[in-house]
C-alpha positions as CSV (number, residue, x, y, z in Angstrom):
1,X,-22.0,-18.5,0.8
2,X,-21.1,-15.6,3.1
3,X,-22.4,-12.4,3.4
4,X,-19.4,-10.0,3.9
5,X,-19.3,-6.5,4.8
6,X,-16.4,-4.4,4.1
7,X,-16.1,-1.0,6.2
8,X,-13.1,1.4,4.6
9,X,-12.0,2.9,1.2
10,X,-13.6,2.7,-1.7
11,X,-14.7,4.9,-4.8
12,X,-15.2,7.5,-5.0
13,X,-12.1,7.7,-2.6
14,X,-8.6,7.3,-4.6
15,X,-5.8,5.3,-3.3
16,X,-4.0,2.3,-2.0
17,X,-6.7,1.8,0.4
18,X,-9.6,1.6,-1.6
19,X,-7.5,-0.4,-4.6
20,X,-7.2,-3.1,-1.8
21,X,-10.6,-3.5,-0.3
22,X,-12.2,-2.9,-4.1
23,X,-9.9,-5.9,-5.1
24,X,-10.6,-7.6,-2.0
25,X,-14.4,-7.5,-2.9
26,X,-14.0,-8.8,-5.8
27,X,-12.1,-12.3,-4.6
28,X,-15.0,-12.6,-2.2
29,X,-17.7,-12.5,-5.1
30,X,-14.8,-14.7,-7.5
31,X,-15.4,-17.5,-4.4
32,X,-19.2,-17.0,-4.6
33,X,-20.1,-14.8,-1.4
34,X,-21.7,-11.8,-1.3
35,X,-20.4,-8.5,-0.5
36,X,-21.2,-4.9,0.5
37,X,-18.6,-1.8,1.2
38,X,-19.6,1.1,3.4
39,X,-17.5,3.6,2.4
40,X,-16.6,7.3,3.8
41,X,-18.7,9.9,2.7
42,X,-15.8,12.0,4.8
43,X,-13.0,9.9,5.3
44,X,-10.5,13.2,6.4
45,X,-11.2,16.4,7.1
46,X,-9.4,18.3,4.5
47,X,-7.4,20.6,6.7
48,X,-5.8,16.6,7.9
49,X,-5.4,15.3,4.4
50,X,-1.8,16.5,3.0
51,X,-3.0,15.6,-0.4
52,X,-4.8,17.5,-3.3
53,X,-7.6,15.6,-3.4
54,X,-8.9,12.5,-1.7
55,X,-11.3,11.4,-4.8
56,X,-10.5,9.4,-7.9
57,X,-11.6,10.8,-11.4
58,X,-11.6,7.4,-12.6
59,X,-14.7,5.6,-13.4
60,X,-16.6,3.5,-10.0
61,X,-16.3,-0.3,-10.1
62,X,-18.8,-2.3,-11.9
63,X,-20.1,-5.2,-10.1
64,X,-19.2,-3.9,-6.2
65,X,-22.0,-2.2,-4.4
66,X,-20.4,0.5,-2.9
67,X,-22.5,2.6,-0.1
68,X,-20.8,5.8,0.7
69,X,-22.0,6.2,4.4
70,X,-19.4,7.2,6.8
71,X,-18.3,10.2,8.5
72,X,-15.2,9.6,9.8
73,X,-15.5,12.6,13.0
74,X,-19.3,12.4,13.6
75,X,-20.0,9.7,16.3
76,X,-23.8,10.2,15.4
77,X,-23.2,9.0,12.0
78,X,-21.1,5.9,13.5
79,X,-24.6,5.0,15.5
80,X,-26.4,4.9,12.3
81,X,-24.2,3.2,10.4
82,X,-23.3,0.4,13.2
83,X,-27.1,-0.2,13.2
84,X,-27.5,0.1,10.1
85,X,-24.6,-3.4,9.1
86,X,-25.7,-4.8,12.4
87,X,-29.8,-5.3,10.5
88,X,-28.0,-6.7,7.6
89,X,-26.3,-9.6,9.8
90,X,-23.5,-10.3,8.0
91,X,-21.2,-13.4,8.7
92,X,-18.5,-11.5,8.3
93,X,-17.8,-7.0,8.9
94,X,-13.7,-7.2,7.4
95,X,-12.1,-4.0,8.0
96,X,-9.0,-2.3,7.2
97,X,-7.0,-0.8,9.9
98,X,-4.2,1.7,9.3
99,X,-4.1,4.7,11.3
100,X,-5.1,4.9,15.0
101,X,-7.3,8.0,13.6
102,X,-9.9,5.8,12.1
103,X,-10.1,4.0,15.8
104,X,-12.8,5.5,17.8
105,X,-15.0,5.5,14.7
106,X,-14.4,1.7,13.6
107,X,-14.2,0.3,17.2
108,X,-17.7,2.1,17.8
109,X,-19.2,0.7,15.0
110,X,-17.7,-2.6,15.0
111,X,-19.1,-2.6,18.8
112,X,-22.4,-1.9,17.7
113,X,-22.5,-4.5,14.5
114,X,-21.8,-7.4,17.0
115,X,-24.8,-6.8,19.1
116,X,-26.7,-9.0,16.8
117,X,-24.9,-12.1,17.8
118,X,-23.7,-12.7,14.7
119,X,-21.4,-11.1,13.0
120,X,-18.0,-11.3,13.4
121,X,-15.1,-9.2,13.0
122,X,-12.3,-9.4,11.2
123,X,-9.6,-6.6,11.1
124,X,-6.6,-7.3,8.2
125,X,-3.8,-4.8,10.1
126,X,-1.8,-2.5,7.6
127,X,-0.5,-1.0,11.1
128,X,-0.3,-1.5,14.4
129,X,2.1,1.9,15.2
130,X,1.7,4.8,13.3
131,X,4.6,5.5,11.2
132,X,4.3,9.5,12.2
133,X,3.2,8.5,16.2
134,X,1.0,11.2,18.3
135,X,-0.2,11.6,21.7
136,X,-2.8,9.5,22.3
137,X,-2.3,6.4,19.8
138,X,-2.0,3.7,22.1
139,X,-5.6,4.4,23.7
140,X,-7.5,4.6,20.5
141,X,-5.4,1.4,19.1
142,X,-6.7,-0.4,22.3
143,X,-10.5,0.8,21.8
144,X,-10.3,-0.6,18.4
145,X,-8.3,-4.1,18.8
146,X,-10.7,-5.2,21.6
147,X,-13.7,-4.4,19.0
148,X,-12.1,-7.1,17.0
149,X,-12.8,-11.2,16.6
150,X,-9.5,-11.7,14.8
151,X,-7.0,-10.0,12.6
152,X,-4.8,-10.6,9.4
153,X,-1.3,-9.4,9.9
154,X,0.6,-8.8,6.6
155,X,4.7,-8.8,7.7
156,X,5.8,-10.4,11.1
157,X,6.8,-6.6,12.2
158,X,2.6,-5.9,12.4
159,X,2.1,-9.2,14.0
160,X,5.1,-8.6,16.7
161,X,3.0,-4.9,17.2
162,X,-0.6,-6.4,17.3
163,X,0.9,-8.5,20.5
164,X,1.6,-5.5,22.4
165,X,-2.2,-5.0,22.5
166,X,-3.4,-8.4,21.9
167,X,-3.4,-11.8,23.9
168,X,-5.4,-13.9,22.0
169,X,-4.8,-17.0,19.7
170,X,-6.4,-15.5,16.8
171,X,-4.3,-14.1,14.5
172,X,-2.9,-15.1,10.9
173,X,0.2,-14.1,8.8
174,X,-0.8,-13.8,5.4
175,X,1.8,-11.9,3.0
176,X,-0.1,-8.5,1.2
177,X,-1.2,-10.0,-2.5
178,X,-0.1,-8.6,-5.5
179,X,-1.8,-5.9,-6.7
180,X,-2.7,-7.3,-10.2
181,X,-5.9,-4.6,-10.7
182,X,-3.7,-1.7,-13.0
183,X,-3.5,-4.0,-15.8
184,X,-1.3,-6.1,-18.0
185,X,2.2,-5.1,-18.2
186,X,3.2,-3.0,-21.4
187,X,7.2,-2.6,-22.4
188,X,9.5,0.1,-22.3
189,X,9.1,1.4,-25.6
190,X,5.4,1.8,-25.2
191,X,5.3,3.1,-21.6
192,X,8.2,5.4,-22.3
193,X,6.2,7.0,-25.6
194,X,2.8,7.3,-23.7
195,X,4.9,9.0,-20.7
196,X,7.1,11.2,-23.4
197,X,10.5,9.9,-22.1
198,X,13.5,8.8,-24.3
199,X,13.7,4.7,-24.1
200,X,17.4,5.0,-24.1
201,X,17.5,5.6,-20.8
202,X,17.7,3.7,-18.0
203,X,15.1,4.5,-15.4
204,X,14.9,3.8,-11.7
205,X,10.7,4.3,-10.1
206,X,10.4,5.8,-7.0
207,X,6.6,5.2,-7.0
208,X,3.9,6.1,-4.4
209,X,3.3,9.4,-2.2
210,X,5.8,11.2,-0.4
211,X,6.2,11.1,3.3
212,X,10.0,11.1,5.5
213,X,9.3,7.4,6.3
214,X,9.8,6.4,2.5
215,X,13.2,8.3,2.2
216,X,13.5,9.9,-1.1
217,X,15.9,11.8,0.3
218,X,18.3,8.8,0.8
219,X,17.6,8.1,-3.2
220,X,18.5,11.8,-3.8
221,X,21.7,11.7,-2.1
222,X,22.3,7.9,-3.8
223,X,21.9,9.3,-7.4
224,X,24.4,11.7,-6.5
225,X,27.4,9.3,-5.9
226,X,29.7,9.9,-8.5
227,X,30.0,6.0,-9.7
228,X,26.5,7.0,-10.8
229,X,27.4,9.6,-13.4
230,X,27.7,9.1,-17.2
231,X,25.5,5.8,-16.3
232,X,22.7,7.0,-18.2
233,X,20.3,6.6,-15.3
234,X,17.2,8.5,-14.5
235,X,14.9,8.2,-11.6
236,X,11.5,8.9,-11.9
237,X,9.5,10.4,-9.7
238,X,5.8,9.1,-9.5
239,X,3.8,10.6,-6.5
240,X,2.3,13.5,-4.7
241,X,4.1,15.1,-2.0
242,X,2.4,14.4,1.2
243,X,4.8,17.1,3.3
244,X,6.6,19.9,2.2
245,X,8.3,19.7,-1.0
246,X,11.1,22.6,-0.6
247,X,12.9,20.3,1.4
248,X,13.6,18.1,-1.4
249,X,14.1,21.1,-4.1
250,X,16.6,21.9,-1.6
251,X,18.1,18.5,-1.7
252,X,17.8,18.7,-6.1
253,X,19.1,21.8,-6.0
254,X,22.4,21.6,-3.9
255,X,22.9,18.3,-4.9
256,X,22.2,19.4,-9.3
257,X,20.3,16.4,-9.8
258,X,17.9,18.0,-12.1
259,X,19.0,16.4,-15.3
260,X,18.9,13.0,-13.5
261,X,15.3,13.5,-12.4
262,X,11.8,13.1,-14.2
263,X,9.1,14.7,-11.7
264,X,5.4,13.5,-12.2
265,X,4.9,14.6,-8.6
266,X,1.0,14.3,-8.8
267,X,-1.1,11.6,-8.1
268,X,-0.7,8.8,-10.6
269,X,-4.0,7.6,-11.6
270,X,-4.5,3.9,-11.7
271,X,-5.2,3.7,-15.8
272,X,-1.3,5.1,-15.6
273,X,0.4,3.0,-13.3
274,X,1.0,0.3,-15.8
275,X,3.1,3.0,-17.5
276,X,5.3,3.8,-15.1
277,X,6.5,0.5,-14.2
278,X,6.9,-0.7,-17.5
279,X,9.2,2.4,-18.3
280,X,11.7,1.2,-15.4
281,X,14.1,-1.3,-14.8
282,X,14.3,-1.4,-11.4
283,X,11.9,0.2,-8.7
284,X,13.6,1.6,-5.3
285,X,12.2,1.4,-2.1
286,X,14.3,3.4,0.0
287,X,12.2,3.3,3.7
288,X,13.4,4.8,6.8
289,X,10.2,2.4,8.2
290,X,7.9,0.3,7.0
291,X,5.5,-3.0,7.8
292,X,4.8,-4.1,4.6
293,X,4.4,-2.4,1.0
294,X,1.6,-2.3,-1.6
295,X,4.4,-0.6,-3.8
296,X,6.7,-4.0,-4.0
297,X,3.6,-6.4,-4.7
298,X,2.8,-3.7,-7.7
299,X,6.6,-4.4,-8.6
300,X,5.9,-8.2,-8.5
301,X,2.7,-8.1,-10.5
302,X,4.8,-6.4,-13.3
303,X,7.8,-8.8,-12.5
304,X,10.3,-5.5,-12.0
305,X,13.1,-6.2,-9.7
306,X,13.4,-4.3,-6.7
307,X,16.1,-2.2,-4.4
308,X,14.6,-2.2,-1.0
309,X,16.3,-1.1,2.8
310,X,16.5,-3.6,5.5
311,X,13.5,-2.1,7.4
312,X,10.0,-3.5,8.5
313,X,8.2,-6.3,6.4
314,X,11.0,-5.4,3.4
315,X,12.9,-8.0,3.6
316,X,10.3,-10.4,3.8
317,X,8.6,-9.8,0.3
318,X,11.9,-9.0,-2.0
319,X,14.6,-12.4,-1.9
320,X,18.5,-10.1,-1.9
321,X,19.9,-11.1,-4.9
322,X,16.9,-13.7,-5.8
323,X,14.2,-10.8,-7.0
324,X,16.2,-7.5,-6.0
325,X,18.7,-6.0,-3.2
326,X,17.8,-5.9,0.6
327,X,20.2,-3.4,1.6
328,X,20.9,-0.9,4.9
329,X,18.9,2.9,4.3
330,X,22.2,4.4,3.8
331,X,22.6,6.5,0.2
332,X,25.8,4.7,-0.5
333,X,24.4,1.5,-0.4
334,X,21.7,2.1,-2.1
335,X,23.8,3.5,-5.2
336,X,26.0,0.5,-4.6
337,X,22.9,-1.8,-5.4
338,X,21.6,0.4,-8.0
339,X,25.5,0.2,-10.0
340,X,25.4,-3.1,-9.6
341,X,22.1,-3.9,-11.0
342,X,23.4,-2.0,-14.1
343,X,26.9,-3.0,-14.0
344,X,25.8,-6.8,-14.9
345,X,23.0,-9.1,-16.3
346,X,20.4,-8.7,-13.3
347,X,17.6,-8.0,-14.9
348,X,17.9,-11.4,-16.8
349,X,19.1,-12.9,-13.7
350,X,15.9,-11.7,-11.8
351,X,13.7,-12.5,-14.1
352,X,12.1,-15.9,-13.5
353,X,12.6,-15.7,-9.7
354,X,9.7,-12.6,-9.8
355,X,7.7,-14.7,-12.0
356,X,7.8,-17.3,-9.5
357,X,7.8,-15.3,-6.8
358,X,4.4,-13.2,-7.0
359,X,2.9,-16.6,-7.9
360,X,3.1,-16.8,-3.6
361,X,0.7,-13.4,-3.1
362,X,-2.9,-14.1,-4.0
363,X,-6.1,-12.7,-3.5
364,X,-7.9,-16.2,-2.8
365,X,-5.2,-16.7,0.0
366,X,-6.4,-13.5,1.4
367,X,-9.6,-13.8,1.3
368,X,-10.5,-17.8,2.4
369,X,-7.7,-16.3,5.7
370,X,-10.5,-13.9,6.8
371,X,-13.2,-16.4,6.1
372,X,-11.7,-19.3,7.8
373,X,-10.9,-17.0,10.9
374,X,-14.0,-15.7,11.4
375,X,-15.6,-19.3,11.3
């Protein structure tokens, strides 16, 4: 048995983040160790966080002892809380690293943990580079990697980064797991009534929150492609806007895409995700960038088929024409794999391949990588 600490996202925060190290936890206490999250009692300052609200109003794990302890901007705080994991001497502090903000507070406290000789640390990388880069990123990404034993890279893109910091020989590629925590999948005609859509219609998802990087914009401009017409497609929309929303009315707008839209442009809460996938036939991925997605191992776990630009870690998880289309992050092409999705028996086609696929992406995989690394 290990003892594992976990230092990131959890409840009460909301979010891809804290689904993942929540899930995470769980594997660890599924293989018999034992486990503790230090979460952020401030994890943004709100004038940074483009969202509505970085807390979930769904209920806190059972089972997971969550400790929400860390201020995210208050160095003090990082001094306590380093001291405060390095007393508990866990074999293992596993953290989380996505944005070179987070840096100076997890390298300090990582730094401080491994004073007791012990512990080791493990970072599982969901970036390397920003996707939006700043001034500065390269210092802070250097303060944290050197506070690090090993690392987890999830795409080959993020391993290719890590090297431009990191020397060392310990480092493992290990594919994102499915994210098999919103529940079991429900069919169209049940999603689509709990959602108040019409099941006669064939829906695309564009699912997650909205940033440039993801290109909704390109998915705009597909659906407006005039093969697409009288097709009885709809997209929806399932996400908050993370930057400025006029510029895609603007888009709507010029474009008259309104009746081809369904906008649920807030937050989708996990107890609702299941809904949303089950009312579509195909989810679209449309990225400008990307390392590797958390939306396309949702897709797997609910064995929907995928349109997904040649960009990142992409074309690593989604097989072109085996589970879904890799394609270039041009609109045209994008509607040319959305028409022919439609235009023949893919969905059947695609079928077993995702079954078989997601079989590839577990949570024990995940978890025995950062155990067997740090020993």
């Amino acid at each position: 048995m290990k003892r594992i600490v976990i230092l990131g996202s959890a409840h009460p925060l909301r979010g891809g983040l804290a689904a993942f190290n929540e899930r995470l936890a769980n594997e660890y206490i599924a293989l018999g160790n034992e486990v503790i999250i230090f979460t952020f009692s401030l994890q943004y300052p709100s004038f940074l966080f483009p969202g509505k609200t970085q807390y979930s109003d769904e209920p806190a794990p059972s089972k997971l002892d969550i400790r929400v302890k860390v201020n995210s901007i208050n160095p003090l705080n990082w001094v306590s809380v380093g001291n405060e994991i390095k007393k508990l001497k866990p074999d293992v502090l596993l953290i989380k690293f996505w944005l070179p903000f987070m840096a100076p507070c997890f390298g300090t406290i990582a730094r401080i943990v491994k004073g007791n000789k012990k512990t080791k640390v493990i970072c599982i990388l969901d970036n390397v580079l920003p996707h939006e880069k700043r001034i500065g990123d390269k210092n802070l990404i250097h303060y944290f990697i050197k506070a690090c034993d090993g690392f987890i890279a999830m795409s080959k893109l993020v391993k290719n980064d890590l090297m431009l910091f990191y020397n060392g020989k310990n480092v493992r590629l290990v594919q994102h797991p499915v994210y098999d925590l919103f529940g079991k999948p429900v069919n169209k005609t049940e999603a689509c009534k709990t959602l108040q859509l019409d099941a006669s219609v064939n829906y695309l998802l564009f699912f997650g929150f909205i940033r440039k990087y993801k290109g909704l914009d390109l998915l705009l401009e597909a659906l407006a492609d005039v093969r697409l017409k009288n097709k009885n497609i709809k997209a929806i929309i399932a996400g908050e806007f993370y930057e400025d929303k006029n510029y895609y009315d603007e888009i709507i707008n010029r474009l008259q895409l309104r009746d081809q839209l369904i906008l649920r442009t807030d937050f989708i809460a996990d107890s609702q995700v299941k809904y949303y996938f089950g009312a579509c036939d195909l989810v679209v991925q449309p990225y400008r960038s990307a390392t590797q997605s958390g939306i396309s191992q949702i897709a797997y776990h609910f064995e929907k088929p995928m349109v997904v630009t040649n960009v990142g870690g992409l074309p690593e998880l989604v097989h072109d024409n085996i589970t879904g289309f890799v394609v270039e992050p041009e609109p045209s092409l994008i509607a040319d794999a959305i028409l022919k999705f439609y235009s023949n028996d893919y969905a059947v086609k695609f079928a077993p391949h995702l079954k078989e696929e997601k079989k590839k992406f577990s949570w024990d995989l995940m978890a025995n990588a950062t155990i067997d690394l740090a020993n």
